[in-house]
C-alpha positions in Angstrom: 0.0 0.0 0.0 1.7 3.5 -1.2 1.2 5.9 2.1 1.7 9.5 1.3 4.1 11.0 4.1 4.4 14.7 2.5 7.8 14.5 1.3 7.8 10.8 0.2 5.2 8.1 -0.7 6.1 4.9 1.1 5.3 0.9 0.5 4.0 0.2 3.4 1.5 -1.9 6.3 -0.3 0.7 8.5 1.1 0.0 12.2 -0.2 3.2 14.0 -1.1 6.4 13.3 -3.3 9.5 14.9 -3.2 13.1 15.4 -3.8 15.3 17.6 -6.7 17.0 15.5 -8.8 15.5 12.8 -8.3 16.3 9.3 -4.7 17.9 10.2 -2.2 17.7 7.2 1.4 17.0 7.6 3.7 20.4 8.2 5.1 22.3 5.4 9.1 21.8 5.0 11.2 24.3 4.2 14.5 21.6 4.2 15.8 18.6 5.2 19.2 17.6 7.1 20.2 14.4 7.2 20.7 11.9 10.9 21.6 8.9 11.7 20.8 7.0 15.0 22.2 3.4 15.9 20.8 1.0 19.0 22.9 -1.9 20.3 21.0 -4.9 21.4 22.6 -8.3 22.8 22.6 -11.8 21.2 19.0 -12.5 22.0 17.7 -8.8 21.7 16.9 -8.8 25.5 18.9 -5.8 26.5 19.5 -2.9 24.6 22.5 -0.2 24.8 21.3 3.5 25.1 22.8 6.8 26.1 21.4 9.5 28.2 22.1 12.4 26.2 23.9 15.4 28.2 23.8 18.6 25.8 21.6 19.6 22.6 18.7 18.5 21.6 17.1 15.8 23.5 19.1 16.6 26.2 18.0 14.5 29.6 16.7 11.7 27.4 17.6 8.3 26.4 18.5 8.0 23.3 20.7 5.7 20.2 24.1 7.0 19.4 23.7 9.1 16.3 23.9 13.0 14.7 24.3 14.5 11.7 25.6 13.1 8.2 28.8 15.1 7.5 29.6 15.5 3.7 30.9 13.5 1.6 29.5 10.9 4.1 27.0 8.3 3.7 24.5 7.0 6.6 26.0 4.1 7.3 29.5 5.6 7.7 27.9 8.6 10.1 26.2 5.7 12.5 29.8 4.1 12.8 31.5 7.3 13.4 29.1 8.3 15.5 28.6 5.0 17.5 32.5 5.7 18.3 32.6 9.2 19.3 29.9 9.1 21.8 29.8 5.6 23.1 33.7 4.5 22.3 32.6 1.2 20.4 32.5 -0.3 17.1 29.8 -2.7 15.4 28.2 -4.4 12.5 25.3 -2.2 11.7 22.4 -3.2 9.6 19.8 -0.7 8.7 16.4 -1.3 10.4 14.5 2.0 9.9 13.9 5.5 8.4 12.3 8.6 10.7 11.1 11.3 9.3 9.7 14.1 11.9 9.5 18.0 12.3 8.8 20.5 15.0 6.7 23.6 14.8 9.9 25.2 16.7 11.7 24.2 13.8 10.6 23.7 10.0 13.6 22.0 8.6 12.9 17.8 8.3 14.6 15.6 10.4 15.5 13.0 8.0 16.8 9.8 9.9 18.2 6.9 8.9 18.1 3.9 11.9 20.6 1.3 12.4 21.1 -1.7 15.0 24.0 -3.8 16.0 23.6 -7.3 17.6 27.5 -7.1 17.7 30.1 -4.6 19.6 33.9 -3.7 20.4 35.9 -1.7 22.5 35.1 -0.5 26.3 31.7 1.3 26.6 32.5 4.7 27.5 31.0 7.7 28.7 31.3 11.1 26.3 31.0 14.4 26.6 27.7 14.1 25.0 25.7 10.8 25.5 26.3 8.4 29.0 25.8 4.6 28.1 23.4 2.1 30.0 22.2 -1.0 29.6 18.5 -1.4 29.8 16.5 -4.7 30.0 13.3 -5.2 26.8 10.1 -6.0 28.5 8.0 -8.5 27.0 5.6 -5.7 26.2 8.2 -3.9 23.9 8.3 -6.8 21.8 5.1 -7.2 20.7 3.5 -3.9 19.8 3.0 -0.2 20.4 3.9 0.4 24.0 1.1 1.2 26.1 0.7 4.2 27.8 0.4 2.6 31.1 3.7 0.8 31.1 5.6 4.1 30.6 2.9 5.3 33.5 3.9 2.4 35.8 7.8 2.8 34.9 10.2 1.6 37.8 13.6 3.5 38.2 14.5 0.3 40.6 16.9 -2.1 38.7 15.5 -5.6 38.5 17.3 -9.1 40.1 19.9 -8.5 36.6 20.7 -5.4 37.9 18.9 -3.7 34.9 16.2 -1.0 34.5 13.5 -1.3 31.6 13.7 0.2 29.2 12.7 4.2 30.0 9.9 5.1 27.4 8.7 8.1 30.0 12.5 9.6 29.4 12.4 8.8 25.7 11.4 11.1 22.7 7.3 10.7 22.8 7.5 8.6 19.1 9.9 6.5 20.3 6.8 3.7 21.6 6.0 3.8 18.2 8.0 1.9 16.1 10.5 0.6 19.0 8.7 -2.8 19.1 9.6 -2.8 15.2 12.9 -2.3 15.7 13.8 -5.3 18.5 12.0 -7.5 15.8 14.5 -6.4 13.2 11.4 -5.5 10.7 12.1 -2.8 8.3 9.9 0.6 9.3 9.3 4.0 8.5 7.3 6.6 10.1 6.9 10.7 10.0 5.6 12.4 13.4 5.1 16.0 13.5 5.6 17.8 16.9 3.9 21.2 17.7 5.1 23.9 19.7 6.9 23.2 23.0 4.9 23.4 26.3 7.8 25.0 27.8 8.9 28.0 25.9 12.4 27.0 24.6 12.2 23.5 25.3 12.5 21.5 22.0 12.3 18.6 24.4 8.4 19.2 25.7 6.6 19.2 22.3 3.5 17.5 22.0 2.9 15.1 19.1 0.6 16.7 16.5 0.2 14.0 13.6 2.1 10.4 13.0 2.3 8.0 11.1 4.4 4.4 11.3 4.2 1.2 9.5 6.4 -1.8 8.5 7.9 -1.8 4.9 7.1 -3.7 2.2 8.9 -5.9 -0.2 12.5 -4.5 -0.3 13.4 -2.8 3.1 13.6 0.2 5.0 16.7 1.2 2.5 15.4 0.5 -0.1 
């Protein structure tokens, strides 16, 4: 099924979608820069590596290691420089995902690319930007869109392994989305559209407008 996302039409299966008004179109884009964002997972996908980012945007929320596509780069080549600068370690990345989202605070599309790693080398090391932690996948994030009242009945207490869940509640507010997706390594794209912060200059409290996410046909995320 071709899904029109604004900028692109997509082959793809409907997982969720919603908005915070009916009949709302998605937000005009005046450009796009390009990201990347890489998760490490163990052998069996039950833990998942993820950094609590220190400065910038998204700063005080868990997060992948990723930023911007320099040039003369591609994505794959920004997730493994990126993967190194902020979290010291190397891995096999395979693409898993595309995000697409924009903020009313700021026109330009976020274009980016998603990439996981079953695999890593090198000490784990805290940055100047991002601090590493391992965090446990509940059951629930493996099988759909995360509820609401799991991320409302979120424990900060680590469990018998000595590991937290995973922290949705201190996550960006998509993230529940397509996260499920991801731990099942099936291809996804999605486009959210945030609105105007609730706190005046804080990127970081912007309600969801309009979204859309589903699981890509045929081919693959990348096409």
């Amino acid at each position: 099924m071709l899904v029109n996302l604004g900028v692109v039409e997509v082959d793809a299966t409907e997982v969720t979608s919603g908005s915070a008004n009916s009949g709302l179109s998605w937000s005009h884009i005046d450009k796009t820069q390009l990201y990347t964002n890489g998760f490490i997972f163990n052998e069996n996908s039950t833990k998942v590596l993820l950094g609590l980012k220190k400065r910038g945007l998204g700063c005080g929320f868990y997060n992948g290691f990723g930023g911007k596509v320099n040039p003369g780069e591609t994505p794959a080549d920004a997730a493994l420089r990126e993967l190194q600068e902020e979290a010291g370690i190397s891995s096999n990345l395979a693409h898993a995902g595309t995000l697409l989202f924009t903020s009313a605070a700021d026109p330009k599309l976020h274009h980016i690319e998603i990439y996981r790693g079953d695999d890593w080398s090198g000490e784990i090391t805290e940055s100047e930007e991002m601090r590493p932690e391992w965090f446990r996948v509940p059951s629930y994030a493996r099988s759909g869109v995360i509820p609401t009242s799991a991320i409302k009945e979120w424990s900060d207490v680590p469990g018998e392994d000595g590991l937290r869940t995973v922290p949705f509640g201190q996550m960006w507010a998509d993230d529940r989305f397509w996260f499920h997706l991801l731990v099942a390594k099936r291809p996804f794209i999605g486009r959210v559209d945030f609105g105007e912060p609730l706190v005046k200059g804080d990127l970081n409290s912007a309600p969801l407008l309009k979204w859309w996410f589903g699981e890509v046909n045929g081919k693959g995320a990348d096409g």
